[in-house]
C-alpha positions, 0 to 999 in steps of 0.5 A, a space after each residue: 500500500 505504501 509503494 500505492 500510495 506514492 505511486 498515485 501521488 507522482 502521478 497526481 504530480 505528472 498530471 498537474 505538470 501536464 496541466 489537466 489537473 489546475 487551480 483548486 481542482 481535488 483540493 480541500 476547500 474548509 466546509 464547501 460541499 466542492 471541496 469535499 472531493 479533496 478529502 480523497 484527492 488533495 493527498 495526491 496533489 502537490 504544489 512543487 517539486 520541493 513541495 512532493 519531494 519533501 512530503 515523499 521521503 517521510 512518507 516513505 520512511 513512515 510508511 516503512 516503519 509502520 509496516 515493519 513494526 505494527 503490520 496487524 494495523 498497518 493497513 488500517 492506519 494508512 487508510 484511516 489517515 488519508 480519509 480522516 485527515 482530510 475529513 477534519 481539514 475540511 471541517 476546519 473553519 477558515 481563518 484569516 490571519 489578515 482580517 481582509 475585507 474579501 472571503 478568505 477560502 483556503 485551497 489545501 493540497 498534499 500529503 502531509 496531514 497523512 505524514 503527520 498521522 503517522 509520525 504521531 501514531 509512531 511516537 505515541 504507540 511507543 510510549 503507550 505500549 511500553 516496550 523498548 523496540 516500539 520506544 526506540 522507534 518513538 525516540 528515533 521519530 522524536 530525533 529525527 521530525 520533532 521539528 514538525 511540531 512547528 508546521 501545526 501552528 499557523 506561520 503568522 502567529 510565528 513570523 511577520 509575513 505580508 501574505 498568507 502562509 502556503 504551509 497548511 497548520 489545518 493538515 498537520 494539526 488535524 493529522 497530529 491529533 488523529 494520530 495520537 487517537 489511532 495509537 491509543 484505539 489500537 494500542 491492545 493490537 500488536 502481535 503477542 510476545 513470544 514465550 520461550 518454552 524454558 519460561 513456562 513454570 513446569 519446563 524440563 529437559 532431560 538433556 540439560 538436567 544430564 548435562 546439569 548433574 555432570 557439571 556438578 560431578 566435574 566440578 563440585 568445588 563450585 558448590 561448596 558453601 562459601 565462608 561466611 563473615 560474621 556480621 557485627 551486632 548492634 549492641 556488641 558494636 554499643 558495649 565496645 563504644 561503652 567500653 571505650 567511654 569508660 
């Protein structure tokens, strides 16, 4: 599904180029019923080839991760972050930073808020199942993309800019917090720990116990009690300071 979904977002890309893809055409527009296309295709849109080229390569490496380290749910999180991302972007209300006179209608393209869901289903599944392969992977996310946590707070609030921002906050806000909710909804679905049968309480093995008992008859020094120092009571140690005082 990964190599899927990349293949259909440089397509997407190639047939922008060609221009039969233009404007807002598969875009978000926020609560527009014409906008509501773009919950399906403006994952698949980009702006530039920086813009694709940067959304391509974590997506990639999260995909990746994802598949190797949470298979059982994998498929459920892609799917669920593309049309969950989308739905929320679309029932963000606009708004415009600028205060102009004119509707302020914002066109949202590109795979990020998928990317977000998955570097915050990453993070957040380590820490939640709390085992130390999954919280390495959440370390390693945290290392390498903790600066994405910027991109969900709009760029006016950060830096005085004279036009609206091109960085859409509503994708990476909305695909953060729902990939905080799939990693707590499927934090019990992972696969079960594997059980050695040496772990099992009434595990026994003929050949060891045989190669137990020889150790034993081959070197039975190694058991023989070793000598004991005699600990030092409390009130011989107050008689001696007594003694002393005298």
């Amino acid at each position: 599904m990964p190599l899927f979904f990349l293949t259909l977002i440089w397509l997407g890309y190639f047939f922008q180029n060609l221009g039969w893809i233009g404007d807002c055409q598969g875009g978000i527009i926020p609560l527009y019923a014409e906008g509501l296309k773009g919950i399906i295709f403006s994952p698949f849109l980009h702006g530039s080839l920086d813009h694709i080229i940067g959304n391509s390569i974590p997506l990639a490496v999260f995909s990746f991760l994802i598949y190797e380290f949470y298979p059982k749910v994998a498929d459920k999180v892609m799917l669920q972050a593309w049309l969950f991302s989308g739905l929320a972007v679309w029932l963000t209300p606009p708004i415009d930073f600028f205060e102009s006179h004119t509707h302020y209608i914002p066109c949202i393209i590109g795979a990020s808020g998928v990317i977000y869901v998955q570097a915050f289903f990453l993070f957040v599944s380590g820490i939640v199942r709390w085992t130390v392969k999954l919280m390495s992977i959440s370390l390693l996310v945290a290392l390498y993309y903790g600066g994405m946590i910027w991109g969900m707070i709009p760029e006016e609030l950060l830096f005085s800019l004279s036009e609206p921002s091109k960085v859409a906050w509503q994708s990476h806000l909305a695909g953060g917090v729902i990939g905080v909710i799939l990693a707590i909804i499927y934090r019990h679905q992972s696969e079960k720990r594997k059980k050695y049968i040496w772990e099992y309480p009434n595990y026994y093995n003929e050949k060891d116990d045989l190669l137990w008992q020889k150790y034993k008859a081959e070197y039975p020094g190694d058991f023989n009690e070793l000598p004991h120092t005699q600990e030092d009571e409390i009130w011989d140690y107050l008689e001696e300071l007594r003694k002393r005082e005298k």
